[in-house]
C-alpha positions in Angstrom: -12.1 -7.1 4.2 -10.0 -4.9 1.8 -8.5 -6.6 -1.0 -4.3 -5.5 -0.3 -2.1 -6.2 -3.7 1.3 -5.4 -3.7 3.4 -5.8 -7.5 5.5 -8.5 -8.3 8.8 -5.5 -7.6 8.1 -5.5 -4.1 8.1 -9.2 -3.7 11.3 -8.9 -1.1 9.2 -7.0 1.8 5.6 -8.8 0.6 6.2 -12.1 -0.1 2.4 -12.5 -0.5 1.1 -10.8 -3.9 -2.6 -10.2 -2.8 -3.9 -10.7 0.6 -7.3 -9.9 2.4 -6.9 -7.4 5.5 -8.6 -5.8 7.6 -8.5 -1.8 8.6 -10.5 1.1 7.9 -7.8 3.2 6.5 -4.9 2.8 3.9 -2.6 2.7 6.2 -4.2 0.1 8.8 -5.0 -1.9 5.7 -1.3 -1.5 4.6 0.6 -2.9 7.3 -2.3 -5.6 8.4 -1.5 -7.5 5.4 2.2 -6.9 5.7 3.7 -5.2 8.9 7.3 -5.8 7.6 6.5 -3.2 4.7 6.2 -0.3 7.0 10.3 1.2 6.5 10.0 0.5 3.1 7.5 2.3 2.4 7.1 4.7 4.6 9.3 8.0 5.2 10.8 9.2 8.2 8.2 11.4 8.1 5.2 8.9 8.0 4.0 9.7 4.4 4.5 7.3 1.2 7.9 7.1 -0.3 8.0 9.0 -3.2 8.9 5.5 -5.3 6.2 4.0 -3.8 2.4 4.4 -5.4 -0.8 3.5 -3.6 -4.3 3.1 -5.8 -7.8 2.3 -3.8 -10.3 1.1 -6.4 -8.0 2.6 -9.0 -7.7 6.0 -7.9 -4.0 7.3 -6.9 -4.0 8.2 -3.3 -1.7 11.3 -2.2 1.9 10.4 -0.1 -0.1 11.7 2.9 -3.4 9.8 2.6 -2.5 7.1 4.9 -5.9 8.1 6.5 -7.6 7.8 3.6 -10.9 5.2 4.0 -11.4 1.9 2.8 -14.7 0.4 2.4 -14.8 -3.5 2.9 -14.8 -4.2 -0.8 -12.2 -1.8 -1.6 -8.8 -3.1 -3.8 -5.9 -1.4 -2.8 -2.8 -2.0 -5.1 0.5 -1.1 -4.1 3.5 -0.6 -6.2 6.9 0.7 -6.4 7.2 3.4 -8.6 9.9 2.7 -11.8 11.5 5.3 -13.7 14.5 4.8 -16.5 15.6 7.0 -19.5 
């Protein structure tokens, strides 16, 4: 199963930091671990939240990748983007 981490700043809609899921796909993988998640960070057009980043074995995934493959030892992190000035 795909390792699913989600940051410390999304703690309120993933109360569990790093969990095992199963799913083919980002997306599958995504809401497995977490199906509460899915208005948070998802758009009303199905793609990732621009404040919200997705890496799978530490390569950013694109807003519409939801598709994009997982293998079973793949780590998928998953974090809420932070910006300040």
């Amino acid at each position: 199963m795909a390792k699913v981490i989600f940051t410390s700043h999304l703690k309120s809609v993933a109360p569990d930091v790093a969990v095992d899921a199963p799913g083919g796909s980002v997306g599958a993988a995504i809401f497995a671990a977490h199906p509460a998640v899915r208005g948070y960070v998802l758009d009303d057009q199905g793609r990732l939240r621009l404040h919200i980043a997705v890496f799978v074995d530490g390569v950013h995934v694109r807003r519409d990748a939801l598709d994009h493959p997982l293998r079973s030892d793949s780590e998928l992190y998953i974090m809420q983007a932070l910006s300040g000035g």
